[in-house]
Residue, then its C-alpha position, 0 to 999 in steps of 0.5 A: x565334476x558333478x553331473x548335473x540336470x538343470x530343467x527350467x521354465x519361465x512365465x509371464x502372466x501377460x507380456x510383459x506383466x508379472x512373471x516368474x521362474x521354475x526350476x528343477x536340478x537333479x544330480x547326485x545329490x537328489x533333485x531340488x526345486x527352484x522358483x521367484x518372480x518379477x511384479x513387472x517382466x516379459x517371458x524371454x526375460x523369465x526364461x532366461x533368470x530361469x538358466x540363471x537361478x538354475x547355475x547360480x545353484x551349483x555350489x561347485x562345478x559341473x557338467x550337464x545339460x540344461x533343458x528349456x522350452x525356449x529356443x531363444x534362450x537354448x539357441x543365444x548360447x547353443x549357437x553362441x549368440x550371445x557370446x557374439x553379443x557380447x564381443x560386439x559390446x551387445x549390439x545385435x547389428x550395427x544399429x540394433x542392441x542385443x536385448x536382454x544384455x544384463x541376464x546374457x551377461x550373467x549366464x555367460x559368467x555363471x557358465x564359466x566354472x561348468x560344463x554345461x550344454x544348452x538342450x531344447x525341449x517342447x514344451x507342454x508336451x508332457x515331459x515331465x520335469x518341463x511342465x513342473x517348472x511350468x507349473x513353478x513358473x506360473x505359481x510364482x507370476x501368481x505370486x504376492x510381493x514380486x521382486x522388481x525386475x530392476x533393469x526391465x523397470x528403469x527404462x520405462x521410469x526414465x521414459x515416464x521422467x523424460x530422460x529418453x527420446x521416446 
């Protein structure tokens, strides 16, 4: 298997706002970066598309560490909260969804063909791969023409359109 570093970072430029991800991979093959963002998001959901759009760049399997600032996103997978989410048709508690439950659903089948383990990182500390995302991140909230977060989107349309109790 290739040995792999998946650093990664969202942004949200207001919470939620327009948004965007950074990443940065370092393997054997050299180091490669990433980034895009959503006209319309929030910060968790940035940090963790950022772990997505990272393996999703694997072309074949691998094993590593991923390295985030976000707790959420290090500890949903390094605590296997997700996978607990998952298994309880994404409900939190008894009363309470999981939120986020299309991206968790992705990490966890993109995980699937790797090794990879989930590491914390502080941000803004100056570690260095770390405040590149940042800064692909931001450069990319910034952006013109954003993608539409779809799945964060639809809820407020359909609240707007009366489809859902408010």
């Amino acid at each position: 298997m290739e040995r792999i570093q998946l650093f990664t970072d969202g942004a949200c430029i207001g919470n939620p706002g327009p948004g965007g991800y950074g990443v940065v991979l370092v393997g054997a093959d050299g180091r490669r970066e990433l980034s895009g963002g959503f006209r319309r998001t929030t910060n968790n959901r940035m940090e963790i598309y950022a772990a997505i759009a990272a393996l999703r760049a694997l072309e074949r399997p691998a094993t590593g560490v991923l390295y985030s600032d976000s707790r959420y996103v290090v500890d949903s997978i390094a605590k296997r909260w997700a996978i607990g989410w998952r298994a309880k048709n994404w409900m939190r508690t008894k009363t309470e969804r999981a939120l986020n439950s299309d991206l968790w659903e992705l990490v966890l089948a993109l995980l699937e063909p790797h090794d990879v383990r989930f590491q914390w990182v502080r941000g803004h500390a100056g570690h260095r791969e770390n405040e590149r995302c940042d800064e692909l991140a931001t450069t990319a909230a910034r952006g013109r023409e954003l993608a539409i977060d779809a799945e964060y989107e639809r809820p407020s349309a359909a609240r707007a359109s009366g489809l859902f109790d408010a």
